[in-house]
C-alpha positions in Angstrom: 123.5 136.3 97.4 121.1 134.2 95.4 123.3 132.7 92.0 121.6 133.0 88.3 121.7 130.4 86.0 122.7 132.6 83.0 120.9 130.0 79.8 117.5 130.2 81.8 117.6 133.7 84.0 116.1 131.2 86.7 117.1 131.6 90.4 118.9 128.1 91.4 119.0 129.1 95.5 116.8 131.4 97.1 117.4 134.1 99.2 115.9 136.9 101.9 114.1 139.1 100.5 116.8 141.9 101.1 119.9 140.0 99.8 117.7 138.9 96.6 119.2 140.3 92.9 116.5 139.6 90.3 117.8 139.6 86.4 115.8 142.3 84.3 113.6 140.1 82.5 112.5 138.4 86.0 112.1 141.7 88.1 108.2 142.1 86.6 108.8 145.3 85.3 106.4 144.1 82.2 105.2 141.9 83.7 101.7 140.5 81.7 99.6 141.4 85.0 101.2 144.8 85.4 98.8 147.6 85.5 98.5 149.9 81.8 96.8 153.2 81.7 95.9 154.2 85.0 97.6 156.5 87.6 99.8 154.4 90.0 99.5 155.4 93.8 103.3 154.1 94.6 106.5 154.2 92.9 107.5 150.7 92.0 108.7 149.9 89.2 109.4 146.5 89.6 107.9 143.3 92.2 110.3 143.8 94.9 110.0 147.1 95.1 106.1 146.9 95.3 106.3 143.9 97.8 108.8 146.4 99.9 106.2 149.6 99.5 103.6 146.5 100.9 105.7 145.8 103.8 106.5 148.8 104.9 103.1 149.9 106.3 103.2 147.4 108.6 107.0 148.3 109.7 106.1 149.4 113.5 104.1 145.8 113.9 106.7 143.5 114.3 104.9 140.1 114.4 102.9 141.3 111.2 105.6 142.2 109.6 107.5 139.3 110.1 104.6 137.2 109.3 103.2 139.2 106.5 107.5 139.3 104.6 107.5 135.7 105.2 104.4 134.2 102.3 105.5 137.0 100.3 108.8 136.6 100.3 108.1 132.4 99.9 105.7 133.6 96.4 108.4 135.5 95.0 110.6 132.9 95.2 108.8 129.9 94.4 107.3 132.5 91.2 111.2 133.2 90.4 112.7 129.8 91.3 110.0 127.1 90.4 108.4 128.6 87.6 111.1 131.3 85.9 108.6 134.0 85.7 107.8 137.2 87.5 105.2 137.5 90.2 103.6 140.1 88.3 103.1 137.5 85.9 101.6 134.7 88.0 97.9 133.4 87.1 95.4 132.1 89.1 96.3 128.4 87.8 99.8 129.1 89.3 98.6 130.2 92.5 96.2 126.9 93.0 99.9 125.5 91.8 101.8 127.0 94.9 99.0 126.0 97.3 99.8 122.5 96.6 103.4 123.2 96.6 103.7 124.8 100.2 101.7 121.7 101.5 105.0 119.8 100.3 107.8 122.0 99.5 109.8 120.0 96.8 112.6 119.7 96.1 113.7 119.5 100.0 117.1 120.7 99.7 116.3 124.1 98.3 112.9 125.0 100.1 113.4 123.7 103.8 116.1 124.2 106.3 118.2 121.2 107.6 115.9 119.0 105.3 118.4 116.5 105.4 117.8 116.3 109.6 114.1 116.3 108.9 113.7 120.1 108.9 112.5 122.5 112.0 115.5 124.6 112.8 115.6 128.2 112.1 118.8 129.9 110.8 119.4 133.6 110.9 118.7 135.4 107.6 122.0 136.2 106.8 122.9 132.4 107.3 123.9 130.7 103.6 121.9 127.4 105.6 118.6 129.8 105.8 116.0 128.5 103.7 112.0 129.9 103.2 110.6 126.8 104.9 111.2 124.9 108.1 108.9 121.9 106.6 105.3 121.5 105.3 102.8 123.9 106.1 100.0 122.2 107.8 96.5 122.8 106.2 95.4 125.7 108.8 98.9 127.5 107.9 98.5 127.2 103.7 94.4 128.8 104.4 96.6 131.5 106.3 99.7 132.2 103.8 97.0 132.1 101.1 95.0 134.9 103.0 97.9 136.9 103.3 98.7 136.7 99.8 95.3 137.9 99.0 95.9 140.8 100.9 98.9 141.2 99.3 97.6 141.0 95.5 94.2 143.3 96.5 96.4 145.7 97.9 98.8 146.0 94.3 96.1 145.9 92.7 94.3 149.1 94.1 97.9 150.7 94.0 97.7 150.4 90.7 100.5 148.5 90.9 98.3 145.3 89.1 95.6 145.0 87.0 93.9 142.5 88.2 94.1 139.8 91.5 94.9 135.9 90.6 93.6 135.4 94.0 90.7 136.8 93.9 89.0 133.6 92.0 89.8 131.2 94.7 87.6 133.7 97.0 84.4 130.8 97.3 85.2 129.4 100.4 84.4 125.8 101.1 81.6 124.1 103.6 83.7 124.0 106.9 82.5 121.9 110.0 81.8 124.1 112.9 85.2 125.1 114.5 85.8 123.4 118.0 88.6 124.2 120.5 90.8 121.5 121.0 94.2 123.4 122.3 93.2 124.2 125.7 94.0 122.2 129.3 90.7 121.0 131.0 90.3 121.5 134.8 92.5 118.5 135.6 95.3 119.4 133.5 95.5 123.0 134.5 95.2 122.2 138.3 98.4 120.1 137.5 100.4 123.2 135.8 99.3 125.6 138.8 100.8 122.7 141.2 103.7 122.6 139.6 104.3 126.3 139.6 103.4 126.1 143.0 106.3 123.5 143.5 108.7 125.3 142.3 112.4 126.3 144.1 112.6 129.2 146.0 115.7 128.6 147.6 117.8 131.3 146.2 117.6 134.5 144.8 117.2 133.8 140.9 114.4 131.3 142.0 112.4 133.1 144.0 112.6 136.0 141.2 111.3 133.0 138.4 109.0 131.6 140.9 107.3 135.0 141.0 107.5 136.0 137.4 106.2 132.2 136.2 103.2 133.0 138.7 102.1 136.5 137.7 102.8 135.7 133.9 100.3 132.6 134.1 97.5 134.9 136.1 98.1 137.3 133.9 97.5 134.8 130.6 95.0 133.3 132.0 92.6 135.8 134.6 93.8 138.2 131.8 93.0 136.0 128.3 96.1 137.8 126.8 98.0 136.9 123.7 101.6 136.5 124.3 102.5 139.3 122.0 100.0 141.3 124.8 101.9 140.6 127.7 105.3 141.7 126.2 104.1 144.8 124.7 101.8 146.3 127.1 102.8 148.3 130.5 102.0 148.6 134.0 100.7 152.3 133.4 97.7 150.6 131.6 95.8 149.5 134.5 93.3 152.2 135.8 90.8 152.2 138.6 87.0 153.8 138.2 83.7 153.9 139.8 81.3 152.0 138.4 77.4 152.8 138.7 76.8 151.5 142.0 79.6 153.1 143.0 82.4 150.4 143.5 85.7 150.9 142.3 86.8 148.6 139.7 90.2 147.8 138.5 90.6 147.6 134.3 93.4 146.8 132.0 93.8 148.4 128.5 95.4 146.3 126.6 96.7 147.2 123.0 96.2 143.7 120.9 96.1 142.6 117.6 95.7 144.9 114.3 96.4 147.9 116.8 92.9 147.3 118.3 92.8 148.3 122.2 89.9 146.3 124.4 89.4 146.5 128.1 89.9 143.8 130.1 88.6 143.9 133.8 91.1 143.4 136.2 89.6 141.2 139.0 89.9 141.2 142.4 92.5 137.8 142.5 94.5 139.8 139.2 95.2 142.7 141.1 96.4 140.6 144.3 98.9 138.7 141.8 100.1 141.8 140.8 100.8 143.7 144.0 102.0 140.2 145.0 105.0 140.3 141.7 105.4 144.2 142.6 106.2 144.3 146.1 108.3 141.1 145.4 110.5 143.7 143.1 110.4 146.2 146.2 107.9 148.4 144.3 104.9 150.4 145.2 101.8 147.6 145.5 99.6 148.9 142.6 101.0 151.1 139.1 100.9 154.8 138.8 98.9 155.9 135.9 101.1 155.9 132.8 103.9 153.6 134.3 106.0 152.3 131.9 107.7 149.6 133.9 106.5 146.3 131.2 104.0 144.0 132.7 106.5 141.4 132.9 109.9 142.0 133.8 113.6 140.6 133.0 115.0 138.9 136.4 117.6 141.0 138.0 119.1 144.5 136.9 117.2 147.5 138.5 113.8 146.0 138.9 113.4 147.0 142.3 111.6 150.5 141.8 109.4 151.7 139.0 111.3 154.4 136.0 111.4 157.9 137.9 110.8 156.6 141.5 113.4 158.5 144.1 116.2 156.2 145.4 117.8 158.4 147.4 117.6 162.2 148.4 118.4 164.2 145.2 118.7 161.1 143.1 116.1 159.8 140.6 116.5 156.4 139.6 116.2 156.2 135.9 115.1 152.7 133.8 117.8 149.9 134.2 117.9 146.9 131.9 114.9 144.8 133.8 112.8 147.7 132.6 113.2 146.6 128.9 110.1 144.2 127.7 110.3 140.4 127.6 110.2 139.3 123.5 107.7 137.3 122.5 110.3 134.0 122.4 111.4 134.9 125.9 107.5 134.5 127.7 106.9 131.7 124.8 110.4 129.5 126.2 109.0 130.7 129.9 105.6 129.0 129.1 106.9 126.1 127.4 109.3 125.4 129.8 106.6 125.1 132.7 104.5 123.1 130.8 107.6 121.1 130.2 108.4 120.5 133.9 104.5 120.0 134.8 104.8 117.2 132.1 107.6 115.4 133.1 106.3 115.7 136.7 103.1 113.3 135.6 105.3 111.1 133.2 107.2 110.1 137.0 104.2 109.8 138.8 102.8 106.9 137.1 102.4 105.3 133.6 99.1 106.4 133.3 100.1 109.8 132.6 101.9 109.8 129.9 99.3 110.4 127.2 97.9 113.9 129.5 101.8 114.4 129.9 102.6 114.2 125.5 99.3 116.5 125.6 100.6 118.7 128.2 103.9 118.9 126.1 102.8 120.4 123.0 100.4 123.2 125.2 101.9 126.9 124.4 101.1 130.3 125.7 98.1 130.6 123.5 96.7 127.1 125.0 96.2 129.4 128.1 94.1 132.0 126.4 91.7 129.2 125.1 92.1 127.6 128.6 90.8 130.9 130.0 87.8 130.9 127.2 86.9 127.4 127.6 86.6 127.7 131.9 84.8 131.3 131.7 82.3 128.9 129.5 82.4 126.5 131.5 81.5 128.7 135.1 78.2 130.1 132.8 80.0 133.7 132.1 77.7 135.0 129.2 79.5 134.2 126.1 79.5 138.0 124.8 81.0 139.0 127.9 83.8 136.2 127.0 84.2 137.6 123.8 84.9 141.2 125.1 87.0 139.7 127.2 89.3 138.3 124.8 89.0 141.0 122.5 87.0 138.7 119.7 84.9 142.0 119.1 85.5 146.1 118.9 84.8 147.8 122.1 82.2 150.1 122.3 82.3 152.5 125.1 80.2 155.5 124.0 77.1 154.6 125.6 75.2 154.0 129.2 73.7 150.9 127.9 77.2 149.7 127.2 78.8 151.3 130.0 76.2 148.7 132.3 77.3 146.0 130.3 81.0 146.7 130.9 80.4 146.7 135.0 78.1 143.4 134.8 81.0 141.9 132.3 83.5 143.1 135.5 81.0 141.4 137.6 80.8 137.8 136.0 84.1 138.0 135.2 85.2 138.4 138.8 83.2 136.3 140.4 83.2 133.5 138.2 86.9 133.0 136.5 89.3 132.8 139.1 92.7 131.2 139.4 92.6 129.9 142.9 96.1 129.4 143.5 
């Protein structure tokens, strides 16, 4: 529990948001940007209570959530900590101030976690070491934490909650040079990760069983384009077969992304091989029945050898064992990391030469694959607005013909020109 400082009412240690006591005249029940003489739309009567009626729309999305408690949880604290005043009371001149502070949280000891070891390692909340910050936020993540905080203020404010946004001045947003992708593996560096994927032990049990999920998670991050969040929190039951207007039959994947927004991604010819390929590895049927809820990548071991509800044995349903829970996010993320890991340390003993591709190779994550995937659809000529379906950069629209034709020519390109070639 965070301790006062009883001459100054000024938190001296923060804390998670839900072990935090606030003192009275810090809580922001008056505070001087508080809301007067309007109807309120939620019941807070103080800033942690309207930060919790905040968070708690976004309760059933996990990595928002997480993300989204985080920079309010850091404001609230810096507000309480750093400046002895509520958030409720913050200005637009303190916000520019925290901006600068999270680019170098100071002093070290309170703000980051094992500062004295140079910072980086999480502790659980609960953990008296836990601190908000695990170092300085980089310039991408302060444009991000101050986004969210935006969103955070708007919202109070058409709650009723505040009168007025401190953010909302800092809204003109400065000349940027064109974006350019620089996290992705060119064709030389990918064929390296594919051959050491393909180099992999298979002489027992547990190998063959990672050997075959490493392979199908990588098509499915790659031929797929999926976020890592995607792949753990999407199922089997989601791929569906249909006739397209010259009559083929064409395999598709629903996938259910980011901000709840569900695109189709075509499931080509070499993505559905991969997957009767990790199925019939498990001992199940080679292609999904529709609504299967067997995850799309599985835990190794436990009862993974039939799909939920399949019949075992006469009179006997098998029900779902413990391989039929979802991967986390963390587990495919320390799966990706760890092959490109091994690929790197493969090229660091090859020869000298290597090393520079192998420190790049190092520092590649999951979603290095998904602008991998962008960069080489590009690269093979696939119409850029058929890439951008693909990845789910745009709404899909599905309501018309003209559409629908784009759709089958976008399964088309896609299929014929990004391939894995294992």
């Amino acid at each position: 529990m965070a301790t006062l400082s009883s001459a100054s009412l000024v938190l001296v240690h923060p804390a998670p948001l839900e072990r935090l006591v606030i003192p009275a005249a810090l809580d922001g029940h008056a505070g001087t940007n508080r809301a007067t003489g309007g109807i309120a739309q939620i019941a807070a009567a103080n800033d942690l209570e309207a930060i919790r009626a905040w968070l708690a729309r976004f309760a059933d999305k996990r990595t928002t959530f997480d993300s989204y408690r985080k920079e309010a949880e850091r404001l609230l604290l810096w507000s309480l900590v750093q400046l002895g005043k509520p958030l409720s009371s913050l200005t637009h001149e303190d916000c520019l101030r925290y901006q600068r502070f999270v680019a170098d949280p100071q002093p070290a000891a309170t703000w980051i976690a094992n500062a004295g070891a140079g910072g980086g390692r999480k502790h659980p909340r609960g953990d008296a070491r836990w601190r908000p910050f695990h170092g300085p936020l980089s310039p991408a993540s302060v444009r991000q934490a101050m986004v969210i905080l935006n969103v955070l203020f708007s919202w109070l404010v058409q709650a009723g909650y505040l009168a007025g946004n401190p953010l909302a001045l800092s809204r003109q947003r400065t000349p940027r040079a064109a974006p350019r992708i620089t996290r992705y593996l060119e064709p030389g560096l990918w064929q390296e990760v594919k051959d050491f994927i393909a180099s992999m032990p298979q002489e027992t049990t547990r190998d063959r069983a990672h050997y075959h999920r490493v392979r199908w998670l990588f098509t499915l991050l790659y031929l797929g384009g999926l976020r890592i969040a995607e792949a753990g929190g999407n199922t089997m039951g989601q791929f569906f077969v249909r006739r397209d207007a010259d009559g083929a039959m064409r395999w598709w994947l629903t996938v259910h992304g980011k901000g709840d927004k569900e695109r189709l991604v075509p499931a080509t010819r070499e993505l559905m091989t991969e997957l009767s390929r990790y199925r019939q590895h498990l001992g199940m049927t080679a292609l999904p029945s529709p609504n299967e809820t067997t995850p799309l990548v599985l835990h190794i071991g436990g009862s993974a050898g039939r799909t939920a509800g399949s019949t075992t044995e006469p009179g006997r349903t098998k029900t779902e064992g413990p391989s039929h829970r979802p991967l986390t996010r963390a587990a495919l993320h320390t799966i990706v990391k760890g092959v490109f890991a091994g690929a790197a340390r493969r090229l660091r003993e090859r020869d000298e030469a290597f090393v520079a591709r192998a420190d790049l190779l190092e520092k590649a994550s999951a979603h290095w694959l998904r602008h991998t995937a962008g960069s080489h659809m590009a690269d093979q000529q696939v119409d850029l607005r058929l890439v951008r379906d693909n990845l789910g950069h745009a709404s899909l629209t599905t309501t018309s013909l003209y559409l629908h034709v784009d759709n089958d020519r976008r399964h088309h390109e896609t299929d014929e020109k990004h391939r894995i070639d294992w």
